[in-house]
C-alpha positions in Angstrom: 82.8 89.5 74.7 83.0 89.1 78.4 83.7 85.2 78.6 87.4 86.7 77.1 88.2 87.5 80.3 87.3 84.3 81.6 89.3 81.9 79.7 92.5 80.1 81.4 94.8 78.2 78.9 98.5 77.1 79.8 101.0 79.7 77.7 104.8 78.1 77.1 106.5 78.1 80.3 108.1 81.1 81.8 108.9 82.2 85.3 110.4 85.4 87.1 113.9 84.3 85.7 112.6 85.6 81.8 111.7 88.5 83.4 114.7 89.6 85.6 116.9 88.7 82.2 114.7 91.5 80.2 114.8 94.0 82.5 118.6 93.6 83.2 119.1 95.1 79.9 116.9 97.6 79.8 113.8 99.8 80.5 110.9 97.3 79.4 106.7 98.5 79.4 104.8 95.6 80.2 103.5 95.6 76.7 107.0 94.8 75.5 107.6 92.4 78.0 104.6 90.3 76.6 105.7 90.9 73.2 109.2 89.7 74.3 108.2 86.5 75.9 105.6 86.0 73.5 102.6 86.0 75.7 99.5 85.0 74.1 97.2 83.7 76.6 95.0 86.0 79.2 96.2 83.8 82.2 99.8 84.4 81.2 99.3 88.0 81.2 97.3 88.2 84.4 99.6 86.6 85.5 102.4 88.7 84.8 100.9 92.1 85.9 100.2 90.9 89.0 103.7 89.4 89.3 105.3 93.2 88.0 103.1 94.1 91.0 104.3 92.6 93.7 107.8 92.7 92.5 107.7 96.4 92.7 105.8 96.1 96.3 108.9 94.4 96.9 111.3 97.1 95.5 112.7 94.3 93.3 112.1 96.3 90.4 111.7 100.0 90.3 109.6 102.1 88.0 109.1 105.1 85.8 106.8 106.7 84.0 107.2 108.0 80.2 104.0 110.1 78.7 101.9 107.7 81.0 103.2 104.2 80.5 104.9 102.8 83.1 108.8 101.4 82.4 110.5 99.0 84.4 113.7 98.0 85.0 115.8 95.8 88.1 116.4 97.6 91.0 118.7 95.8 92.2 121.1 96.3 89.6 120.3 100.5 89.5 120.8 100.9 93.0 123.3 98.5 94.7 125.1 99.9 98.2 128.8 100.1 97.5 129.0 99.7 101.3 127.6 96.1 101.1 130.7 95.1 100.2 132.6 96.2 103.0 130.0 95.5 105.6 129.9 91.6 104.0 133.2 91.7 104.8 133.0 92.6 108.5 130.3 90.3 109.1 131.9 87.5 107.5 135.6 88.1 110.5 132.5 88.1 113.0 131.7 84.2 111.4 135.4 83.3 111.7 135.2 83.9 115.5 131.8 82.6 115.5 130.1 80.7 112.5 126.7 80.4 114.3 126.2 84.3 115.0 122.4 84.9 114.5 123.2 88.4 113.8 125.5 88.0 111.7 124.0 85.2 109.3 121.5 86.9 109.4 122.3 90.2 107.9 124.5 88.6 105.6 121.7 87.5 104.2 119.6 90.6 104.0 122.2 92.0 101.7 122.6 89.1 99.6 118.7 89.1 99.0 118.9 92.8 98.2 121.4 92.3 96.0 119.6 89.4 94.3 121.9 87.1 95.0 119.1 84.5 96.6 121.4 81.6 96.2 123.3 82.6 98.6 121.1 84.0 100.5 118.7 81.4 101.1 122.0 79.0 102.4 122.9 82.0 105.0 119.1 82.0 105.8 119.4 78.8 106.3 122.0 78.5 108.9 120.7 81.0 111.0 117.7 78.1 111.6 114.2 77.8 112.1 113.8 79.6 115.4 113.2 83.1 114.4 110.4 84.0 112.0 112.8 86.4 110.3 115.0 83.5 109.3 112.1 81.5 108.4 110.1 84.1 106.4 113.0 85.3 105.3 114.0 82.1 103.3 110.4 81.6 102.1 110.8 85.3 100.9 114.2 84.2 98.5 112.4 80.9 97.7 109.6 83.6 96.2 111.6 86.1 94.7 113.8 82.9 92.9 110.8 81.9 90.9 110.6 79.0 93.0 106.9 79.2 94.2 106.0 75.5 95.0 109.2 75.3 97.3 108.1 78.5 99.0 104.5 77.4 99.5 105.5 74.0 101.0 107.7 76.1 103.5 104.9 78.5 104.4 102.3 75.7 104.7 104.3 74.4 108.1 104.1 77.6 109.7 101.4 77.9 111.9 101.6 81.6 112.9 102.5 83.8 109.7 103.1 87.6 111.8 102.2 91.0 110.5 106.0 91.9 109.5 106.0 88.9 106.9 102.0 88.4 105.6 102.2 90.2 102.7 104.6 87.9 101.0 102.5 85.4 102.2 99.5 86.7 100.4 101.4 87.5 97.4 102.8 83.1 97.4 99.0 82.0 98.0 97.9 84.3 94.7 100.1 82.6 92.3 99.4 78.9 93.8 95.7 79.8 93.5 96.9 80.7 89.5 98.6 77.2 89.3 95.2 75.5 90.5 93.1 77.6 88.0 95.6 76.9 85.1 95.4 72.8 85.9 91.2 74.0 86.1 91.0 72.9 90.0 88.4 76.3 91.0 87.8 74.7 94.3 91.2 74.7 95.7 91.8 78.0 93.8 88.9 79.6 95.4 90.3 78.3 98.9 94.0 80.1 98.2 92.6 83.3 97.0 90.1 83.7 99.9 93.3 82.5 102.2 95.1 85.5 100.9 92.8 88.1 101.4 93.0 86.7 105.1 96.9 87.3 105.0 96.6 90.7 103.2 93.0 92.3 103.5 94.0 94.7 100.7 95.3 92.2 98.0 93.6 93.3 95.1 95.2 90.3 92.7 92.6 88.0 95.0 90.0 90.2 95.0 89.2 90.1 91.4 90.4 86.5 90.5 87.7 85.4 93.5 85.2 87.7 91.4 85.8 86.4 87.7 85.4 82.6 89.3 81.7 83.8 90.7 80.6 85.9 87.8 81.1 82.2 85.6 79.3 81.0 88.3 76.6 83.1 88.0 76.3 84.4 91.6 76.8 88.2 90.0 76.1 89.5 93.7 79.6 88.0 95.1 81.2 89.1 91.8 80.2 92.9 92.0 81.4 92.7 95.9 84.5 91.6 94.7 85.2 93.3 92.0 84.4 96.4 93.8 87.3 95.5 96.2 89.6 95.2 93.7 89.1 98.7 92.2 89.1 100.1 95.6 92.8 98.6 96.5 94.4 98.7 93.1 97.3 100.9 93.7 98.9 102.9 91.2 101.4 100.4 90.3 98.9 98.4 88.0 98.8 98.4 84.6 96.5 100.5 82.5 94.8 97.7 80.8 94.2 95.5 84.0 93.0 98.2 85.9 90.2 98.9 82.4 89.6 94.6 82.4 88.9 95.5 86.5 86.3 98.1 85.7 84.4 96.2 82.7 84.4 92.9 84.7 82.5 95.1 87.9 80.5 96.7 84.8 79.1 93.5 83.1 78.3 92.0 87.4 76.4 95.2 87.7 74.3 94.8 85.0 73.6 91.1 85.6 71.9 92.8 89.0 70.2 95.5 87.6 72.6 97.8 88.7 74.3 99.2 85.5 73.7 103.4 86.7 75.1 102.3 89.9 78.1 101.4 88.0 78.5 104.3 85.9 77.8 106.5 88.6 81.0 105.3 90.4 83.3 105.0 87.6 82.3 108.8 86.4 82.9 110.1 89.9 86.2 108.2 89.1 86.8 110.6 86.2 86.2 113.6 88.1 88.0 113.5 91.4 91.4 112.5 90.2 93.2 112.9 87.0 92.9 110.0 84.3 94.7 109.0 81.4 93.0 109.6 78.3 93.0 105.8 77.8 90.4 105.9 80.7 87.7 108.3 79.0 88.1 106.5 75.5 87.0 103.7 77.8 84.2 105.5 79.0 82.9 105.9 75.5 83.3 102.5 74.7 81.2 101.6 78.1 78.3 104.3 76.7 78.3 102.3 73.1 77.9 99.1 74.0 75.4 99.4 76.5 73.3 101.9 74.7 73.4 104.6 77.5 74.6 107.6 74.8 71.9 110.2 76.2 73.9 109.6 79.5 77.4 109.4 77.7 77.2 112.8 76.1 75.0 114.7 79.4 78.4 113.6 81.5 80.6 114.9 78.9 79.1 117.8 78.2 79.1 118.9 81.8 82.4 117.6 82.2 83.9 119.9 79.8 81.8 123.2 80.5 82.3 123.2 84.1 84.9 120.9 85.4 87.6 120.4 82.7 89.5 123.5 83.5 89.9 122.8 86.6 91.7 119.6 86.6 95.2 121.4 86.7 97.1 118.0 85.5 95.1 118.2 82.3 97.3 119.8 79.7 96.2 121.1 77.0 96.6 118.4 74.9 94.7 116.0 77.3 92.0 118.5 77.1 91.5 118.6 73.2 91.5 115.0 73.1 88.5 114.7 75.7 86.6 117.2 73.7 87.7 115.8 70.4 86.1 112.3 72.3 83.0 114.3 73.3 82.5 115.2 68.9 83.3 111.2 67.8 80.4 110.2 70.6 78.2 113.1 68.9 79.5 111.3 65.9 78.6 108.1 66.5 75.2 108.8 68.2 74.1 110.9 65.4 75.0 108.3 62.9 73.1 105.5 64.5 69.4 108.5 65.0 70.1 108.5 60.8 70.7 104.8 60.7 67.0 104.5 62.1 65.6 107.0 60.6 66.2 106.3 57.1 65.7 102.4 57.7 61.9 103.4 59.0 61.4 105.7 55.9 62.9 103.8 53.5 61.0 100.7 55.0 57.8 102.3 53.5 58.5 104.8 50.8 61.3 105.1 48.1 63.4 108.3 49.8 62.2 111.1 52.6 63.2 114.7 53.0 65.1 116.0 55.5 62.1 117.9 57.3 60.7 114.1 57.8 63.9 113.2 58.7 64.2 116.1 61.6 60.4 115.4 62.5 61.7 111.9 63.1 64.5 112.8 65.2 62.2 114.9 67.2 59.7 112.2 68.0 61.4 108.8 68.6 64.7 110.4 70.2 64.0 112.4 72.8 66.8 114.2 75.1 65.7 115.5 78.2 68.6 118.1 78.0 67.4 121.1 76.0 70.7 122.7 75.3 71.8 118.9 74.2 68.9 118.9 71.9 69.4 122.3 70.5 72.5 120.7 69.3 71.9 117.6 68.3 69.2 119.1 66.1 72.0 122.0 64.7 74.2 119.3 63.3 71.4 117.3 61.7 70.6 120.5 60.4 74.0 120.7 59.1 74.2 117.2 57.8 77.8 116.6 59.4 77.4 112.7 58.3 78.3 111.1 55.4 74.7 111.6 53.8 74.0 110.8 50.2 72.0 114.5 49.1 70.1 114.6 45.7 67.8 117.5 45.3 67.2 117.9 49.3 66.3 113.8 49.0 67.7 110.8 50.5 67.8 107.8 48.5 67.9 104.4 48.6 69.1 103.3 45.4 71.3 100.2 45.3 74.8 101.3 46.1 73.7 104.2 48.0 72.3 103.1 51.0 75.1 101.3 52.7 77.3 104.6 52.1 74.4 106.5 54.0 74.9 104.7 57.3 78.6 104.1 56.8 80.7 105.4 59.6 82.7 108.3 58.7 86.4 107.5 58.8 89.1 109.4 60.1 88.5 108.8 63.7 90.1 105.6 65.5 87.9 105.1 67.9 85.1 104.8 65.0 87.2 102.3 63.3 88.0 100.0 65.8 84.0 100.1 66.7 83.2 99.1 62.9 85.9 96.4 62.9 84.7 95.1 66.0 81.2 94.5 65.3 81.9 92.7 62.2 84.6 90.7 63.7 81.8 89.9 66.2 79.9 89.0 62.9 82.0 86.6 61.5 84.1 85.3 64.5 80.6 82.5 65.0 81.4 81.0 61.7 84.9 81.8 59.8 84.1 79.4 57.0 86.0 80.9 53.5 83.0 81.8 52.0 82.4 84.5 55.1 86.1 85.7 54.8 85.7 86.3 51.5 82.8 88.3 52.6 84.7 90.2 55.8 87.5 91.3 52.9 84.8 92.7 50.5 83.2 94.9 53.6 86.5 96.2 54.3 87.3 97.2 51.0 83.9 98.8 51.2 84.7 100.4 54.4 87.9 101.6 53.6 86.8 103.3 50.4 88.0 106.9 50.6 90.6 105.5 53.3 94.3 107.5 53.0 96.9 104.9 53.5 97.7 105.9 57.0 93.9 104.6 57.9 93.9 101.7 56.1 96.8 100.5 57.9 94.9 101.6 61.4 92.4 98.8 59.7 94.3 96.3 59.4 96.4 96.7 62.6 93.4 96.7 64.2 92.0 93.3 62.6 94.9 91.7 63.1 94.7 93.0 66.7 91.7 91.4 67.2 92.4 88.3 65.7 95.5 87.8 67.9 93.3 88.1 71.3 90.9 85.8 70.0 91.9 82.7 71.9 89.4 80.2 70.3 90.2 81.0 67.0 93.4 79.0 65.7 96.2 81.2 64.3 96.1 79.8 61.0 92.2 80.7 60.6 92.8 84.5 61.7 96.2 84.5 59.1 93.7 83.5 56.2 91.7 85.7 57.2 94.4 88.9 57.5 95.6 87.8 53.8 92.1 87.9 52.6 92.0 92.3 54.1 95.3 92.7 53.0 93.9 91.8 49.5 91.4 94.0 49.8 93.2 97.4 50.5 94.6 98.7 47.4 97.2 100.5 47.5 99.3 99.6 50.9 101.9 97.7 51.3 101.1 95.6 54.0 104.4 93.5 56.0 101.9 90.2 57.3 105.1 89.2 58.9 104.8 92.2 61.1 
């Protein structure tokens, strides 16, 4: 699933111009911008975090924050200077006495830039010269903030000295021409831009984890983690939510690849308990625990989390708090479910049903928790058969029919959802021939048995959320294959134009 991250195909064309027209009418979340400009492809969307980014660096745009997804929405035209006017008009009588005052041209086009206006201020820019870096960075700056990156990278490649005051725009030019090498698949001179922007902007984040996804392809995981790390360590808050999660999985995956996957954990856990996280970031977690079998470790963290540390995270309201222990009871959930799973496969593998008592002796032998008090309670709710267990005079069975519904997840949970569709997506996603998508339709229909509307249409939003991201598959393959689960959940209406 990693290789996602790592593929770069060439979206329809769009610029900063299609995002300055969004925001000019309203408050946009980045989700909506992508869904606006109809943004399909990961290098389109990397792409357009990092420009959001440095935009608001800039204070072209300026942000806020709604039940923890970030708006945003042009500066520019929020918070324009009345006075501009009348100080344009005073420098411009200083011109009629003078039409080559530095000064002068010079703040006149300041305020033009601030007020976007970078027509005219690049032509005031300009005519102050090439002399003074402020003129000269200054026009590379509107060249920038136009859209116009080539023209500003041809204009910063004849200066030799780029000084402190200007380097961050420099960094931020040299990011997106490294994106234009990677999108025509030039890795070389991409490499060489990224690496020149770190030396322009030590703390450039963008460069930092582009520089890593190139090595972890290349296999030398040891550069990768050293640059991934550098990117979680300078992300500022401005980043998305789901760019700063792609940041933490890519320096997961390197850290494995060396051995190192506690390491990892370690860092992103201390993570979780010295600041305040969105709950997006501990269903993340979870996810992390799942698919990389570490659940002993998953629910020792939690657990302490929540009996000693929770209440002291004064940001955590209470709802934030019942979600993280409502997280804690799907990962019992789910772990519990897979020590059945086992179980009843072994038994059933040689004899016709077990009791529970073999079941618990099971349990006690092959999965062993070092924590006591974790095994006190993992053993209470086998004891209390909180799973979707077939019972028939204290027996399981294995009768045809009844086994799949002994291992089925048990719905009502989202997170246990999008983990079932997953791994059969993963399942069928190697060979989507009709005959398997006839097949994927019957296991949801299976799946979503006992579903009430409202879940099956978690399902299949889900599904076709999948399908969507799936850049190898073509669309008209994933549509066949949402018509085939819409046919196979009775009872809902499902829009596929949606």
């Amino acid at each position: 699933m990693i290789l996602l991250f790592f593929i770069v195909m060439p979206d329809k064309n769009f610029c900063e111009d299609d995002i300055f027209q969004l925001l000019s009418e309203e408050w946009f979340s980045s989700e909506q911008i992508i869904a606006r400009l109809d943004l399909k492809e990961e290098y389109s969307r990397r792409w357009l975090a990092i420009k959001l980014k440095n935009l608001e660096r800039s204070s072209e745009i300026k942000v806020e924050r709604i039940g923890g997804i970030k708006f945003w929405k042009i500066n520019r035209i929020i918070e324009i200077n009345p006075d501009y006017e009348f100080q344009i008009k005073k420098y411009e009588e200083l011109l009629d006495n003078d039409k080559n005052n530095y000064q002068a041209l010079l703040e006149l086009a300041k305020i033009y830039e601030e007020k976007g206006d970078y027509k005219k201020a690049s032509n005031y820019f300009r005519e102050c010269g090439d002399n003074e870096p402020d003129s000269k960075f200054g026009l590379i700056r509107t060249y920038y903030k136009s859209g116009d990156v080539a023209k500003a990278y041809k204009l910063l490649k004849k200066q030799k000295h780029v000084p402190l005051a200007h380097s961050n725009f420099a960094s931020y030019i040299l990011v997106d021409v490294g994106y234009n090498y990677l999108k025509k698949g030039n890795e070389e001179k991409a490499v060489e831009k990224f690496e020149k922007a770190i030396e322009h902007e030590y703390e450039n984040d963008d460069a930092y984890f582009e520089l890593g996804i190139i090595q972890f392809k290349r296999k030398d995981f040891k550069l990768a983690v050293r640059n991934f790390r550098a990117a979680i360590e300078f992300t500022g808050e401005e980043i998305p939510i789901d760019q700063d999660k792609k940041r933490w999985t890519c320096y997961i995956y390197a850290m494995q690849e060396i051995d190192s996957l506690n390491k990892a954990l370690d860092l992103f856990e201390l993570a979780l308990t010295s600041a305040n996280y969105y709950i997006e970031y501990w269903e993340f977690l979870v996810d992390i625990y799942i698919k990389f079998n570490v659940v002993e470790r998953g629910l020792l963290f939690l657990d302490n989390f929540i009996q000693n540390e929770m209440d002291e995270k004064m940001d955590y309201d209470e709802y934030d708090k019942k979600a993280i222990i409502n997280l804690q009871n799907i990962f019992l959930e789910i772990y519990l479910n897979k020590i059945v799973q086992d179980a009843l496969s072994f038994y059933f593998s040689v004899s016709v049903d077990c009791s529970l008592q073999d079941l618990q002796v099971y349990v006690r032998e092959k999965f062993v928790l070092e924590d006591k008090d974790l095994k006190f309670k993992v053993m209470e709710l086998i004891k209390e058969l909180n799973l979707p267990i077939i019972i028939k005079e204290g027996k399981f069975h294995s009768t045809q029919g009844k086994y799949s519904q002994t291992v089925q997840l048990k719905h009502g949970s989202e997170l246990l959802i999008r983990t079932y569709i997953s791994d059969k997506i993963d399942q069928l996603l190697p060979s989507p021939t009709d005959k398997n998508i006839k097949k994927f339709g019957k296991q949801i229909e299976s799946f979503t048995e006992d579903f009430s509307d409202y879940e099956k249409y978690i399902v299949f939003k889900e599904v076709k959320s999948i399908m969507k991201a799936w850049d190898k598959l073509k669309p008209k393959v994933w549509k066949k294959i949402l018509v085939e689960v819409a046919k196979n959940l009775p009872g809902l209406n499902i829009a596929l134009s949606n």
